[in-house]
N, C-alpha and C positions, 0 to 999 in steps of 0.2 A: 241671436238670442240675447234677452235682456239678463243683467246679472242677479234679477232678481227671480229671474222664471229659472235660472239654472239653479239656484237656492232651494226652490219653494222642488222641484224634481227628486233634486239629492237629499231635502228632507223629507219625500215622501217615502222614496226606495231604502231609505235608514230605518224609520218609525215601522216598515214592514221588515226588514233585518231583524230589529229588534223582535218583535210581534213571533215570528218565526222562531228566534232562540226561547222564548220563553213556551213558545207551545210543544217546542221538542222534549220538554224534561218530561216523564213520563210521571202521571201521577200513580203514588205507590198504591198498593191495594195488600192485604187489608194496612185499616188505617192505622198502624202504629208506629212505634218508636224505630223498633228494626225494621219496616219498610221501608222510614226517611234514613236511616245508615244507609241501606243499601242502594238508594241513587246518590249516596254524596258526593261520588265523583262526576257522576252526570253535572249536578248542580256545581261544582268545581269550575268544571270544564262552562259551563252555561255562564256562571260571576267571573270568571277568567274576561270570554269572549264579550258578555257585555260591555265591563268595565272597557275593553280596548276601543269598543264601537261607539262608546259613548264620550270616550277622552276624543278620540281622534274625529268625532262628529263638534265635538264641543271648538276643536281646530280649526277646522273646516269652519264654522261658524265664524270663527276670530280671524282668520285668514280673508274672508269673504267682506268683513264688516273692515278690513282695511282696502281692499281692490275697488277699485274707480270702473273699471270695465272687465270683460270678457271679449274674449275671441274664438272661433270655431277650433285653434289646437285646444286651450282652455277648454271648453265643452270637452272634447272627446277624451283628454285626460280627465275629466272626472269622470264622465261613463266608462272608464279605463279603471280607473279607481272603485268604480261602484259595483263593477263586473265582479273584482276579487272581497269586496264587504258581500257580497250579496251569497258566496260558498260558505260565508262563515256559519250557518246556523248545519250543514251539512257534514263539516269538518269537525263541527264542536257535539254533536250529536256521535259519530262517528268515533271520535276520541273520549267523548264521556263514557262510551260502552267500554271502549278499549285503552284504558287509560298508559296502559306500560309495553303495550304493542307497538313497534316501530313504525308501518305503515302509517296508521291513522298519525301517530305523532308528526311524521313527515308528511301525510296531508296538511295538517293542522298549521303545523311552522311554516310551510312552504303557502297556504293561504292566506297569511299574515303576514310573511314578509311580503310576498308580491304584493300585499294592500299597502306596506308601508314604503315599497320603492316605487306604488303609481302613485300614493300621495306625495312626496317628493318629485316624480314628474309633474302633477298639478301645480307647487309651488313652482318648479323651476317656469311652467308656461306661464304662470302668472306673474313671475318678477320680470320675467322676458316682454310683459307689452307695459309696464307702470315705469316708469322715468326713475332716474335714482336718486332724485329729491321727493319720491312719493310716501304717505305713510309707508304702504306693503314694503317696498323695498329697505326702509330705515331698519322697520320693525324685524321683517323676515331676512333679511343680508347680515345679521349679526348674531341669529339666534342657530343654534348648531344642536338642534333637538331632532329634525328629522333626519339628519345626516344620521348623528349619536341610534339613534333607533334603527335603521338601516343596518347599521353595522353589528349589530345587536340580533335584528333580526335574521341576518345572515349567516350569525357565526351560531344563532340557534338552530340554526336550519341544519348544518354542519354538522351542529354536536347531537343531532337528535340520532346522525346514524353509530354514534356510541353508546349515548345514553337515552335512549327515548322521553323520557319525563324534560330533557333542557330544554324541547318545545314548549312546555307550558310555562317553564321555569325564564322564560326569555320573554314570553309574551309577557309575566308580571313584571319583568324590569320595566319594559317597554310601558308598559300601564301604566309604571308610578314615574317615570320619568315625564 
């Protein structure tokens, strides 16, 4: 597979990600002020999971525009990758309802970090076939951001079975990092 047809895939199955989070928020009825209070944490939860699909696609993006090629491990760690973005509108629906419920929060954390320890498999198959005088490699063998999120991810995923809300509260780190 060309690395451009593996591109043109994972931004189709993003752009329906997206598509999917924005038609879960429910629209309020009747139309007022305290209808839009009361999905706030829907919408919470929906600008939470955006924002992470849209940094981490924007990555993907800049990750791809420095790689020379692809290989069949490459492919399937993205569709590895794409498997756990593709629960997020489900997780994040699920957790807007129930915003201070443990379950959904441990859905939520645990579908986030598994996206962000396959996107860390995607880079490692990708530094694995590019030489280490290549961009990708210069660029991504110095930069200690999806590691940094990993661990972040994981220790929200941890804290969510004390505190429920450190699942959302881990994904904004993760966001702004």
């Amino acid at each position: 597979m060309s690395k451009s047809r593996l591109e043109a895939f994972t931004d189709g199955v993003i752009a329906i990600v997206l598509t999917l989070l924005v038609i879960s928020i429910k629209i309020p009825d009747p139309p007022t002020w305290q209808s839009l209070w009361a999905i706030r944490l829907d919408f919470l939860a929906y600008v939470l999971s955006f924002a992470f699909v849209a940094v981490i696609w924007v990555n993907h993006h800049h990750i791809f525009q420095l790689a020379d090629q692809v290989n069949t491990r490459v492919v399937w760690a993205d569709v590895f990758w794409l498997f756990w973005l593709t629960l997020a509108p489900a997780v994040t629906i699920w957790t807007g309802d129930h915003p201070f419920d443990r379950v959904p929060e441990l859905a939520y954390a645990f579908v986030f970090m598994m996206s962000s320890i396959s996107f860390g498999l995607l880079n490692h198959e990708l530094l694995k076939i590019h030489g280490p005088h290549s961009r990708l490699v210069q660029t991504l063998g110095h930069d200690k951001r999806t590691e940094i999120s990993m661990i972040i991810n994981v220790a929200s995923f941890i804290g969510v079975f004390f505190f429920p809300i450190l699942g959302l509260i881990g994904w904004l780190l993760v966001t702004v990092l």
